[in-house]
Biotite code that builds the C-alpha atoms (Angstrom):
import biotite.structure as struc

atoms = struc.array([
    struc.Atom([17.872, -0.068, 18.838], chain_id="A", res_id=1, res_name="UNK", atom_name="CA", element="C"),
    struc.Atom([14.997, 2.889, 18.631], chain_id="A", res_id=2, res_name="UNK", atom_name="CA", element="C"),
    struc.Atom([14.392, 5.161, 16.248], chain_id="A", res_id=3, res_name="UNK", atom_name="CA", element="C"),
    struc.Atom([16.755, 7.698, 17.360], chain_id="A", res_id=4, res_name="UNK", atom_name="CA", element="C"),
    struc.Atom([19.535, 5.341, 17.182], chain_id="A", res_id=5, res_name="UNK", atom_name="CA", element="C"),
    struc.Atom([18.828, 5.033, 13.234], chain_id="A", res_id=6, res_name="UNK", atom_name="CA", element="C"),
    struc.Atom([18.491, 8.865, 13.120], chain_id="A", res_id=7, res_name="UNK", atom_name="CA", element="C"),
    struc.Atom([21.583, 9.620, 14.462], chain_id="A", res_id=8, res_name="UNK", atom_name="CA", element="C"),
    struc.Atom([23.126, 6.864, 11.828], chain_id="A", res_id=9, res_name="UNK", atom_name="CA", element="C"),
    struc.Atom([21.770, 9.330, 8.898], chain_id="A", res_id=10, res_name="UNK", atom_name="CA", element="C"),
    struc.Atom([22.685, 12.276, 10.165], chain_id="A", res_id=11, res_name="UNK", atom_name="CA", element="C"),
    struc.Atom([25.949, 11.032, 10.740], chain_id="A", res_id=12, res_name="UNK", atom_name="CA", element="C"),
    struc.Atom([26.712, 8.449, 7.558], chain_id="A", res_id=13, res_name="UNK", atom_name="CA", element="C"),
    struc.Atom([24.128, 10.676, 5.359], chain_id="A", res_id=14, res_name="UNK", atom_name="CA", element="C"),
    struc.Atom([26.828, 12.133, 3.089], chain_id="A", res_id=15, res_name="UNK", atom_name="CA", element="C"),
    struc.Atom([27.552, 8.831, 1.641], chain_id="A", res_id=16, res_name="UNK", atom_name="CA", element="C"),
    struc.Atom([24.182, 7.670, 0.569], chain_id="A", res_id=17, res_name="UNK", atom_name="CA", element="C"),
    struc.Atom([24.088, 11.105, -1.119], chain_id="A", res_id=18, res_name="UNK", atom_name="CA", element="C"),
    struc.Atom([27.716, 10.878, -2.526], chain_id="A", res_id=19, res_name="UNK", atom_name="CA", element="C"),
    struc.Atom([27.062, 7.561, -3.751], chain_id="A", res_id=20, res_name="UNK", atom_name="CA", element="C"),
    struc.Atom([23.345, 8.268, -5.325], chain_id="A", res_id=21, res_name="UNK", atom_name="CA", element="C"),
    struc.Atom([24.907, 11.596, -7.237], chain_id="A", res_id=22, res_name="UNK", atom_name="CA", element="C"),
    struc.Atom([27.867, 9.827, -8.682], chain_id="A", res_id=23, res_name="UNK", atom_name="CA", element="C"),
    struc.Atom([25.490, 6.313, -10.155], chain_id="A", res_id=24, res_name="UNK", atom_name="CA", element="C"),
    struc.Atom([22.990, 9.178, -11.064], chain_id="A", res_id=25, res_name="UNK", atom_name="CA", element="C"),
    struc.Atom([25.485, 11.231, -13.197], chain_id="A", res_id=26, res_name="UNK", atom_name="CA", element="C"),
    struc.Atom([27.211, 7.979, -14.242], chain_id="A", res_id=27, res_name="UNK", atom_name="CA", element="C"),
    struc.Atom([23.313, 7.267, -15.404], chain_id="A", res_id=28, res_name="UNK", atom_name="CA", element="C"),
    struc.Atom([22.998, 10.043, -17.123], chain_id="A", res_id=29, res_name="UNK", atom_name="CA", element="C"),
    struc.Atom([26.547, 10.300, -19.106], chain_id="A", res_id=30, res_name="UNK", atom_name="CA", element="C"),
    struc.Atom([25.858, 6.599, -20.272], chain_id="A", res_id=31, res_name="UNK", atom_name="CA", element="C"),
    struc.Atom([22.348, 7.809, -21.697], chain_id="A", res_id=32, res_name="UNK", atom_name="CA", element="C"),
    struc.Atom([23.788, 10.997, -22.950], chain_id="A", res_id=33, res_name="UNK", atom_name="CA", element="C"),
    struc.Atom([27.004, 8.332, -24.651], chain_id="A", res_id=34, res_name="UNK", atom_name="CA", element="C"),
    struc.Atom([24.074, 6.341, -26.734], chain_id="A", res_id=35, res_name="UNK", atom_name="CA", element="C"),
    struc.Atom([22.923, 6.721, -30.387], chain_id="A", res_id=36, res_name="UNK", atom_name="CA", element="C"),
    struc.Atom([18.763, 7.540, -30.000], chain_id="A", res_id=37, res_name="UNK", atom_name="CA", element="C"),
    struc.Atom([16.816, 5.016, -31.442], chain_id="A", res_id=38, res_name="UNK", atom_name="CA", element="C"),
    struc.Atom([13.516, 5.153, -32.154], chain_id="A", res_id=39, res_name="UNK", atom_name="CA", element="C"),
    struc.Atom([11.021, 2.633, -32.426], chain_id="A", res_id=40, res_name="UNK", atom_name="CA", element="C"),
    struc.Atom([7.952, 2.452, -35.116], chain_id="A", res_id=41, res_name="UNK", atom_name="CA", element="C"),
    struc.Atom([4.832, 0.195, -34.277], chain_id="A", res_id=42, res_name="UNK", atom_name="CA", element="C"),
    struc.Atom([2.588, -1.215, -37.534], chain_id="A", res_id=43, res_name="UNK", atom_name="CA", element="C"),
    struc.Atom([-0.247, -3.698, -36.768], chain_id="A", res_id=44, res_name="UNK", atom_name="CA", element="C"),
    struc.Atom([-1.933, -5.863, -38.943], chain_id="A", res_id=45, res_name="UNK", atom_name="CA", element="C"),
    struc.Atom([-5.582, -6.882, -37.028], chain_id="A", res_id=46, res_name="UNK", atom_name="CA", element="C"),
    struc.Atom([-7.304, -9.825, -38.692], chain_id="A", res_id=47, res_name="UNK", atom_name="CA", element="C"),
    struc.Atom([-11.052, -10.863, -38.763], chain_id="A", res_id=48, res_name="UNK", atom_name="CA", element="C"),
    struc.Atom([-12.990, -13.945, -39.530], chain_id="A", res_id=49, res_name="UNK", atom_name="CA", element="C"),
    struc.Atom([-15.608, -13.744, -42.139], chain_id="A", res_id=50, res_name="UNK", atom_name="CA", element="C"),
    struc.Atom([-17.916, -15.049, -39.198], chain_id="A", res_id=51, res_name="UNK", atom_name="CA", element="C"),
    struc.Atom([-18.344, -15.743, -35.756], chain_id="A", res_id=52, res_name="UNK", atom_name="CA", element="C"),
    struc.Atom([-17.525, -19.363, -35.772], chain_id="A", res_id=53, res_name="UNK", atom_name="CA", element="C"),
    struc.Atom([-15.286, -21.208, -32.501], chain_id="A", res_id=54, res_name="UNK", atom_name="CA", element="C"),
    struc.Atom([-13.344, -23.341, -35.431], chain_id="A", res_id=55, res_name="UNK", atom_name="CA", element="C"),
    struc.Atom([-12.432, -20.304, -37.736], chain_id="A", res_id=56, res_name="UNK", atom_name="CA", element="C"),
    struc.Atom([-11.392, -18.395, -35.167], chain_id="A", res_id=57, res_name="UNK", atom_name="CA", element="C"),
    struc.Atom([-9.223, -21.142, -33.818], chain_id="A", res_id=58, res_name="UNK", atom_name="CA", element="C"),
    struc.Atom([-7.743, -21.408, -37.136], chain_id="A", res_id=59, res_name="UNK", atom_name="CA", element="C"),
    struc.Atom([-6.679, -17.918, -37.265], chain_id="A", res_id=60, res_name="UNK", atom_name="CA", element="C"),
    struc.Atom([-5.078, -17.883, -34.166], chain_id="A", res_id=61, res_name="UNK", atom_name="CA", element="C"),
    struc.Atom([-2.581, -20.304, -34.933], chain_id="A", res_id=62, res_name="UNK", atom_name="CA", element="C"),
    struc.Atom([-2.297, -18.818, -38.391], chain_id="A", res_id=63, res_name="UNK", atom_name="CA", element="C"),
    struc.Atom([-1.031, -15.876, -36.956], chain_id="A", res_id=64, res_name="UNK", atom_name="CA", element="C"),
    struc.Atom([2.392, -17.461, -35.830], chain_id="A", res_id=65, res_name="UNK", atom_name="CA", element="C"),
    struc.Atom([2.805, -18.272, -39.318], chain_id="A", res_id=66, res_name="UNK", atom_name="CA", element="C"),
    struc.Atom([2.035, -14.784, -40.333], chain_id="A", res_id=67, res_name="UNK", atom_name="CA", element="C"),
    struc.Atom([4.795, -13.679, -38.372], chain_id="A", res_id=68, res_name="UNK", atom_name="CA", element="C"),
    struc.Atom([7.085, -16.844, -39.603], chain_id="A", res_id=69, res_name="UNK", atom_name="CA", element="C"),
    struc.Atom([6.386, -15.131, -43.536], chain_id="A", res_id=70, res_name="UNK", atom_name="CA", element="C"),
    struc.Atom([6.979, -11.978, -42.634], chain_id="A", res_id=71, res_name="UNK", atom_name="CA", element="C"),
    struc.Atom([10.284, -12.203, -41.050], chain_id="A", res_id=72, res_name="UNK", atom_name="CA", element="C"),
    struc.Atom([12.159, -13.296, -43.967], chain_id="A", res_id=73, res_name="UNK", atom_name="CA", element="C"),
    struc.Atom([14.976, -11.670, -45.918], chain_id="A", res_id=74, res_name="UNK", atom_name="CA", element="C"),
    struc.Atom([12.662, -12.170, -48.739], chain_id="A", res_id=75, res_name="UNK", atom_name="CA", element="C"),
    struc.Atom([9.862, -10.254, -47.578], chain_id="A", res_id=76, res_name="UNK", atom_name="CA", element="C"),
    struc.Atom([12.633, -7.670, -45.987], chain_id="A", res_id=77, res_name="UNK", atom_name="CA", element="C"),
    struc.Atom([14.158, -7.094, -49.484], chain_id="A", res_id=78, res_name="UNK", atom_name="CA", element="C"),
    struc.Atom([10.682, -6.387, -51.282], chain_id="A", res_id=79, res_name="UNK", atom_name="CA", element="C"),
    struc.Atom([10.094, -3.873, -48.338], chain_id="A", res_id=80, res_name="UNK", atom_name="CA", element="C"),
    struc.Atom([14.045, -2.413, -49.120], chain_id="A", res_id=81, res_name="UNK", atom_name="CA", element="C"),
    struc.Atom([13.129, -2.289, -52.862], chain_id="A", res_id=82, res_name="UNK", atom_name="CA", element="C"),
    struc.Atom([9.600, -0.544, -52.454], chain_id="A", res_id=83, res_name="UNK", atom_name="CA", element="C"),
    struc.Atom([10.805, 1.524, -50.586], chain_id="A", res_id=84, res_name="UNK", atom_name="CA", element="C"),
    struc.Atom([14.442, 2.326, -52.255], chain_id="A", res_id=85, res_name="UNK", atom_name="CA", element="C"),
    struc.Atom([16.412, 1.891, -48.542], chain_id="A", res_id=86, res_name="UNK", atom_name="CA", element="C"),
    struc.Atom([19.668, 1.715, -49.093], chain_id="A", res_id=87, res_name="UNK", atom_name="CA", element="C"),
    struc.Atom([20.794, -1.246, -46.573], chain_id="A", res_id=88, res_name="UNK", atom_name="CA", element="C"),
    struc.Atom([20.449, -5.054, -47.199], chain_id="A", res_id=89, res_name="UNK", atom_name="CA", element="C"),
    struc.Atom([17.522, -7.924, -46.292], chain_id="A", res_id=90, res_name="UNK", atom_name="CA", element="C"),
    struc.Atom([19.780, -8.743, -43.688], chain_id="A", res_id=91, res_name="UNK", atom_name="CA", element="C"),
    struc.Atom([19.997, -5.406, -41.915], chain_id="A", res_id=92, res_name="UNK", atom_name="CA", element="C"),
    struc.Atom([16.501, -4.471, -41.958], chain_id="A", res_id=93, res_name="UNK", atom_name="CA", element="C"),
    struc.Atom([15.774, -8.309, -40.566], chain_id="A", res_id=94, res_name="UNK", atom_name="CA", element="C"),
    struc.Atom([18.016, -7.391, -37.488], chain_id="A", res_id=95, res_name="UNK", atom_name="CA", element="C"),
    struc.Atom([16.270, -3.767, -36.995], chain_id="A", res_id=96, res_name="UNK", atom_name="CA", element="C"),
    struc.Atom([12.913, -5.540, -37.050], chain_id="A", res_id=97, res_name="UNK", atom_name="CA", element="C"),
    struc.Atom([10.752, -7.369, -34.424], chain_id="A", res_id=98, res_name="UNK", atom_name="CA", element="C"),
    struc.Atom([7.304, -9.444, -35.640], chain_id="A", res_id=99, res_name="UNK", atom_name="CA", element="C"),
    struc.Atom([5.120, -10.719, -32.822], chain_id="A", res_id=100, res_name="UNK", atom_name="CA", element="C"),
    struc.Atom([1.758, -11.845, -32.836], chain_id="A", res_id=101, res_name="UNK", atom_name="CA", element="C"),
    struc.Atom([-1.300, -11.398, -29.941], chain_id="A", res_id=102, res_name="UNK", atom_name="CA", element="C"),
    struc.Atom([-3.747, -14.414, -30.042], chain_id="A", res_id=103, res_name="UNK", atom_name="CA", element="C"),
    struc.Atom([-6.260, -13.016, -28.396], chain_id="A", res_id=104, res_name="UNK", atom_name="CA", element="C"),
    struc.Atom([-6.253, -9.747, -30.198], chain_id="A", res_id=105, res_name="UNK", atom_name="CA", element="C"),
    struc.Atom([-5.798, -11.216, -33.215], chain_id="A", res_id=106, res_name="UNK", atom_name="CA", element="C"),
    struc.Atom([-3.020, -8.734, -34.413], chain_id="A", res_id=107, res_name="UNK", atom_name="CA", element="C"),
    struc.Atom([0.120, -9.067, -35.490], chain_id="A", res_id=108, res_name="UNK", atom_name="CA", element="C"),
    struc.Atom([2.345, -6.172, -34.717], chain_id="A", res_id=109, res_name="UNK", atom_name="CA", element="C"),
    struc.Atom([5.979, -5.196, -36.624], chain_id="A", res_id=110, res_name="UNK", atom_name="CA", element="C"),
    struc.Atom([8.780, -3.522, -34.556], chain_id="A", res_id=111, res_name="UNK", atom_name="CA", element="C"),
    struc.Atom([11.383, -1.588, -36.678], chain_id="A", res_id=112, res_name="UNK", atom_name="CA", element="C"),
    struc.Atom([14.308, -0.131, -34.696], chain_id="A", res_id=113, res_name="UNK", atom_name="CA", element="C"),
    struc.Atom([16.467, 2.492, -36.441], chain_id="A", res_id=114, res_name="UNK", atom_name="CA", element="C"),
    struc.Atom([17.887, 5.730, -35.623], chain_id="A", res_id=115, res_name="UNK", atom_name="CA", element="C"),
    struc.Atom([15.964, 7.625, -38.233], chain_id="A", res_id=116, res_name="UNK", atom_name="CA", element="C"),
    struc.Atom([12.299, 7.767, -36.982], chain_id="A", res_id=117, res_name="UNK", atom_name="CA", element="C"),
    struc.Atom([10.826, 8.365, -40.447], chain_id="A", res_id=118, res_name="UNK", atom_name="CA", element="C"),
    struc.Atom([12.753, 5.632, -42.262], chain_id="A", res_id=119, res_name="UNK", atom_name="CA", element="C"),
    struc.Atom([11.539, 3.064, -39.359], chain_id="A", res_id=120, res_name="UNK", atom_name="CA", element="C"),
    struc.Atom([8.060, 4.278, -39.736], chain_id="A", res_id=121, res_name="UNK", atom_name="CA", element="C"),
    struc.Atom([8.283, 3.537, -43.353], chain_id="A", res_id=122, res_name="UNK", atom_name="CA", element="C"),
    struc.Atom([9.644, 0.560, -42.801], chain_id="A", res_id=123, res_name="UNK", atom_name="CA", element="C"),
    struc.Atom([7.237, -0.627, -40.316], chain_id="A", res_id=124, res_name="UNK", atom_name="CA", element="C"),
    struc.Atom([4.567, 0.161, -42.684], chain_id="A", res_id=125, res_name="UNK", atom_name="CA", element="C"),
    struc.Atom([5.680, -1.535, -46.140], chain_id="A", res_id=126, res_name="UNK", atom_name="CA", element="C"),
    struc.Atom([6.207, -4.672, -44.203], chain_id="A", res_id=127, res_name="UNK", atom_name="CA", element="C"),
    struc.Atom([2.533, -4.652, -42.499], chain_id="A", res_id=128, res_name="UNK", atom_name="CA", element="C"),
    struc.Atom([1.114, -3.492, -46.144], chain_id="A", res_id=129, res_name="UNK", atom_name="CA", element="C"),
    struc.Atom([3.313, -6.759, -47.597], chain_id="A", res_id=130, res_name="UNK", atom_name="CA", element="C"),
    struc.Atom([1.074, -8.421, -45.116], chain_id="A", res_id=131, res_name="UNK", atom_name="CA", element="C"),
    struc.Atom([-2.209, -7.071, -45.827], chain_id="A", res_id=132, res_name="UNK", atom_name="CA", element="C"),
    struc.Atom([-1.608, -8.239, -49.515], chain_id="A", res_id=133, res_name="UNK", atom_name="CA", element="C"),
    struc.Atom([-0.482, -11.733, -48.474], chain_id="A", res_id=134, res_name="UNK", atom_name="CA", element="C"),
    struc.Atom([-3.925, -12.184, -46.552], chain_id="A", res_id=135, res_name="UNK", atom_name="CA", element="C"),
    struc.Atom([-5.747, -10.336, -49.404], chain_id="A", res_id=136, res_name="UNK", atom_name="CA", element="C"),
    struc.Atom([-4.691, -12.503, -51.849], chain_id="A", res_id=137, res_name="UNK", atom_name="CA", element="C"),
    struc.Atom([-5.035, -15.894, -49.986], chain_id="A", res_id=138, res_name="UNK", atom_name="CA", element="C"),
    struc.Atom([-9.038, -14.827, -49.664], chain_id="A", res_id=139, res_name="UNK", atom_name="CA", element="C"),
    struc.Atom([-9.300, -14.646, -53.258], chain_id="A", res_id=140, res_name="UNK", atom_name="CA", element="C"),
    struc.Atom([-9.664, -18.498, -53.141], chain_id="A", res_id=141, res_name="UNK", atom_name="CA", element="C"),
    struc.Atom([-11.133, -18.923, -50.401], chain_id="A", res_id=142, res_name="UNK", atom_name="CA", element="C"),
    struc.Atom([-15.043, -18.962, -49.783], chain_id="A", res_id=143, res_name="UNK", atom_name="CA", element="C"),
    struc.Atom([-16.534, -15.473, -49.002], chain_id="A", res_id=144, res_name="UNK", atom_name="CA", element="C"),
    struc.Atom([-17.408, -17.736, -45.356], chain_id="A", res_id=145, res_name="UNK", atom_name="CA", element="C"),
    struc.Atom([-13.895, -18.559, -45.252], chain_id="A", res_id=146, res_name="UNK", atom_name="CA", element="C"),
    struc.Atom([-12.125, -15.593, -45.473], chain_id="A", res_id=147, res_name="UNK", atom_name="CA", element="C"),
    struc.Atom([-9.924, -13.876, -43.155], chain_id="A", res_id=148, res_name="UNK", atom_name="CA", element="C"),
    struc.Atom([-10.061, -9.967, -43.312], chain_id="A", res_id=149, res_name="UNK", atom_name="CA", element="C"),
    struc.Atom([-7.331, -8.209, -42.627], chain_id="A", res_id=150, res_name="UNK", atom_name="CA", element="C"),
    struc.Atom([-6.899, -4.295, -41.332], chain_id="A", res_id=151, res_name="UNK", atom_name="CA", element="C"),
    struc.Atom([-3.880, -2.166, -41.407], chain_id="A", res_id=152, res_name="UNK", atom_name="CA", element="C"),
    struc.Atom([-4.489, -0.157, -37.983], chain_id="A", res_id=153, res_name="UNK", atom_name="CA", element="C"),
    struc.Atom([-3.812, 3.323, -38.174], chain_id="A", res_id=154, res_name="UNK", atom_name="CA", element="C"),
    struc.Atom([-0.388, 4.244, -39.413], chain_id="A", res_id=155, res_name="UNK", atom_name="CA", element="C"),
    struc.Atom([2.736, 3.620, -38.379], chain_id="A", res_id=156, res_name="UNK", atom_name="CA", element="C"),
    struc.Atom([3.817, 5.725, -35.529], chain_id="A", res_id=157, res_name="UNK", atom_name="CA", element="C"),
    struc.Atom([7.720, 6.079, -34.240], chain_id="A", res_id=158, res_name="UNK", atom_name="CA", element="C"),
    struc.Atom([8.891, 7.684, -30.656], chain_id="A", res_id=159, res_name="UNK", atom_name="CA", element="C"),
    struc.Atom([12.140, 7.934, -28.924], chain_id="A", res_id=160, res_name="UNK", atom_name="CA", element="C"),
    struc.Atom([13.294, 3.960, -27.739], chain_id="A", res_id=161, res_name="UNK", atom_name="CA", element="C"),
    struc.Atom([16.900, 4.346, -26.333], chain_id="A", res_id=162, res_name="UNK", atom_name="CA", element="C"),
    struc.Atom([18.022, 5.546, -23.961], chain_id="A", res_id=163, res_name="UNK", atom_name="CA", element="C"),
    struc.Atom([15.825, 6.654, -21.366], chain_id="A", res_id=164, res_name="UNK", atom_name="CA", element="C"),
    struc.Atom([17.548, 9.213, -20.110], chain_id="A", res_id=165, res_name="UNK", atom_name="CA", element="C"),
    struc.Atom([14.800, 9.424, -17.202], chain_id="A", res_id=166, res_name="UNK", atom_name="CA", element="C"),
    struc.Atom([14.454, 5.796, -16.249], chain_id="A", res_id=167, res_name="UNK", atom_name="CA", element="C"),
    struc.Atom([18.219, 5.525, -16.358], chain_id="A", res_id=168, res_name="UNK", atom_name="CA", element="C"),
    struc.Atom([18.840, 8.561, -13.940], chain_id="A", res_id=169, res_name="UNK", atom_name="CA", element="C"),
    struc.Atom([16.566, 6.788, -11.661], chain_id="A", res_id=170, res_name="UNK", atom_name="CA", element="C"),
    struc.Atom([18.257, 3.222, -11.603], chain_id="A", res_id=171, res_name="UNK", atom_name="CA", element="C"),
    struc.Atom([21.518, 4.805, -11.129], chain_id="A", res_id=172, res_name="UNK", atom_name="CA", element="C"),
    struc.Atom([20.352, 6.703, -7.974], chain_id="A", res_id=173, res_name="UNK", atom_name="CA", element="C"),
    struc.Atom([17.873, 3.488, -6.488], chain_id="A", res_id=174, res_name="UNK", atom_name="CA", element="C"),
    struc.Atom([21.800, 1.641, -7.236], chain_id="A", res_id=175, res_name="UNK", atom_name="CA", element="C"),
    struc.Atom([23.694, 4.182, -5.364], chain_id="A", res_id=176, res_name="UNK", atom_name="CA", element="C"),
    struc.Atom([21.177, 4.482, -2.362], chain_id="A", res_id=177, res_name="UNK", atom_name="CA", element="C"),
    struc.Atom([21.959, 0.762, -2.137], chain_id="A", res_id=178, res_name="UNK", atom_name="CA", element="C"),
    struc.Atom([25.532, 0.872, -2.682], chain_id="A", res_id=179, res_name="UNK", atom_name="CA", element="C"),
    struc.Atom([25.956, 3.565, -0.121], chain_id="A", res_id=180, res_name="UNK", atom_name="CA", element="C"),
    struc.Atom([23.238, 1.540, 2.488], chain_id="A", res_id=181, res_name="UNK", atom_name="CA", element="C"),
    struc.Atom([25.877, -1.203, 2.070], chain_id="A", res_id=182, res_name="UNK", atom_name="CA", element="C"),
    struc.Atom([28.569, 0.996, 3.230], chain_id="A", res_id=183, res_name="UNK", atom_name="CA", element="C"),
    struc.Atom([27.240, 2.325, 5.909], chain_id="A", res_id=184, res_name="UNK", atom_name="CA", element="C"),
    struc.Atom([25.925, -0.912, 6.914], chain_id="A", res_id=185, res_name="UNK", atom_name="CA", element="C"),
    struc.Atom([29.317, -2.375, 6.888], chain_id="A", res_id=186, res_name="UNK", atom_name="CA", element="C"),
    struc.Atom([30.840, 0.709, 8.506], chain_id="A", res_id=187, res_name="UNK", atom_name="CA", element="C"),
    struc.Atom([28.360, 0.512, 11.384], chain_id="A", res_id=188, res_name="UNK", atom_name="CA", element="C"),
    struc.Atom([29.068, -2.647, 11.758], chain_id="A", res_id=189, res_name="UNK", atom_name="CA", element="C"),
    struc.Atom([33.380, -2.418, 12.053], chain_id="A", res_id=190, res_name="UNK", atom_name="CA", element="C"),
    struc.Atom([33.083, 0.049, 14.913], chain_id="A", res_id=191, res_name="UNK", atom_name="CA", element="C"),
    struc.Atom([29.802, -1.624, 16.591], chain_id="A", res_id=192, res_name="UNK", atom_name="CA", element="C"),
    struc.Atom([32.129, -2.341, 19.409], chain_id="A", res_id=193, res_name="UNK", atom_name="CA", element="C"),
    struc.Atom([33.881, 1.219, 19.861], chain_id="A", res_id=194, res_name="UNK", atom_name="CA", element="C"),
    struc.Atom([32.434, 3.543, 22.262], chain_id="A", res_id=195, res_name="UNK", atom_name="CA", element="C"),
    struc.Atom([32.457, 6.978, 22.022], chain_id="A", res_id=196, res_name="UNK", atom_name="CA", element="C"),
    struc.Atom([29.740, 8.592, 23.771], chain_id="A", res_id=197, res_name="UNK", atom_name="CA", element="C"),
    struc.Atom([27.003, 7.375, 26.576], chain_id="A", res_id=198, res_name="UNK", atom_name="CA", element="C"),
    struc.Atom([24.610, 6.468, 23.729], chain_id="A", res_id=199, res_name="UNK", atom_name="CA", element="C"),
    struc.Atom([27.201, 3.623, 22.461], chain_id="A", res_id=200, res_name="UNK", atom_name="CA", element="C"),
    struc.Atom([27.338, 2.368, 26.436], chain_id="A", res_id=201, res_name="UNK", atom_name="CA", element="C"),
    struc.Atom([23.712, 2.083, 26.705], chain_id="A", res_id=202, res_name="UNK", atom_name="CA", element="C"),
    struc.Atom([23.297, 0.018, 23.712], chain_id="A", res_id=203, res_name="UNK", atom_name="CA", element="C"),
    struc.Atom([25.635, -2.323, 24.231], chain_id="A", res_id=204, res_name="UNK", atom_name="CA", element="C"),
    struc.Atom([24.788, -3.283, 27.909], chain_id="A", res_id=205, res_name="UNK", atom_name="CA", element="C"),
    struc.Atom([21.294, -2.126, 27.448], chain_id="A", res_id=206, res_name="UNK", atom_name="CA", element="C"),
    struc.Atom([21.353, -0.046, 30.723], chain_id="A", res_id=207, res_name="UNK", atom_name="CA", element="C"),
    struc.Atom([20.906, 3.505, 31.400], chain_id="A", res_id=208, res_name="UNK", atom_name="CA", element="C"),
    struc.Atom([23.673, 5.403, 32.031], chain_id="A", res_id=209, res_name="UNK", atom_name="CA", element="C"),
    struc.Atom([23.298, 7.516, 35.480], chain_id="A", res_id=210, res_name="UNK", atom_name="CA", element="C"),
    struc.Atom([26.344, 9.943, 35.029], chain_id="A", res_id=211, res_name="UNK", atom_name="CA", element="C"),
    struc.Atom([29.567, 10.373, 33.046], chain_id="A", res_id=212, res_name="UNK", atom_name="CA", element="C"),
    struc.Atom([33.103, 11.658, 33.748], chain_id="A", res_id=213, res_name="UNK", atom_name="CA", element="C"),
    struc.Atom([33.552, 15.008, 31.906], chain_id="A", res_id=214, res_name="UNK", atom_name="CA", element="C"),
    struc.Atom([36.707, 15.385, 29.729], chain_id="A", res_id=215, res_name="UNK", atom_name="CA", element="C"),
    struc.Atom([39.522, 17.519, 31.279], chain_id="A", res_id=216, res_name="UNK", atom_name="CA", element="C"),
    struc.Atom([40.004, 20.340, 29.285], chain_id="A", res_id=217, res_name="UNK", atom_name="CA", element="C"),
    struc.Atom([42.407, 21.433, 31.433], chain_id="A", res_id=218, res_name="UNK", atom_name="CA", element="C"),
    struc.Atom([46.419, 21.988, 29.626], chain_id="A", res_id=219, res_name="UNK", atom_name="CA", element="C"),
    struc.Atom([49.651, 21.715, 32.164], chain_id="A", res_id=220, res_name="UNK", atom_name="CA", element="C"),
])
């Protein structure tokens, strides 16, 4: 099979990798259209050692999973809800929120989903300034050597999460290009063995054809 042979498949079966990328594209794009937005508000909470010492650095590293352990609490949730006046339980705001922590940036970052950029933002925020307290006062008995100094960074910023309209448009379409591939594929392959014109005779005994019969047009 040459290159004209696949040609001649495309222009022929083309319609239905079309067909079939338009309708998983629109499909795509209703679905997006279908969800609540959500938007997503970063806060991180960097931490520094006192000094530059291998062991104290060490330390903090592994104190940072239990930063994030302390943080994601309903405790700590409801004293963000009651700064804040949030009308929604520990519970809720727990479910909304995502704590993770970067060893080797030494940050710990706080996720809130909601669909109310603002609120999230806010959110985001009380929870890494509950933070920044904790740390603050655990240095107040520790050596000045000793201490671990934590940083809000910037403020908490929100954007658009879900759905992505664009991403999701373009999934649908890379699935229908497949979908329809498959179906011409199989197609292709159900009347392999049917010949309609010279081309089909010379690729299936993989000689030339030196002349052809012309239909009779001719009526009675």
């Amino acid at each position: 099979m040459n290159l004209t042979y696949y040609v001649r498949i495309l222009i022929r079966r083309g319609w239905i990798l079309v067909l079939a990328m338009v309708i998983t594209a629109t499909a795509a794009y209703g679905f997006s259209k279908l969800q609540t937005p959500t938007y997503r508000a970063t806060q991180r909470v960097l931490f520094q050692p006192a000094r530059n010492d291998y062991g104290l650095t060490e330390t903090l590293r592994i104190l940072l999973r239990s930063y994030v352990v302390w943080l994601n609490t309903d405790e700590r949730a409801g004293q963000a809800i009651e700064r804040l006046q949030l009308d929604m339980l520990p519970g809720e705001l727990r479910s909304d929120m995502t704590v993770s922590s970067d060893p080797t940036q030494l940050i710990v970052q706080i996720d809130v989903d909601m669909e109310d950029g603002p609120t999230a933002a806010r959110a985001a925020t009380e929870l890494g300034r509950l933070l920044f307290e904790y740390r603050t006062e655990e240095n107040r008995t520790a050596r000045r050597e000793d201490r671990i100094n934590p940083t809000m960074v910037d403020t908490a910023t929100y954007g658009l999460h879900t759905p992505r309209t664009r991403i999701n448009v373009l999934a649908g379409a890379i699935l229908g290009l497949l979908l329809g591939g498959t179906v011409v594929f199989v197609l292709e392959y159900l009347e392999s063995n049917i010949v309609r014109r010279k081309d089909d005779v010379e690729r299936f005994l993989n000689l030339p054809v030196l002349a052809a019969i012309p239909a009779d047009d001719t009526r009675a």
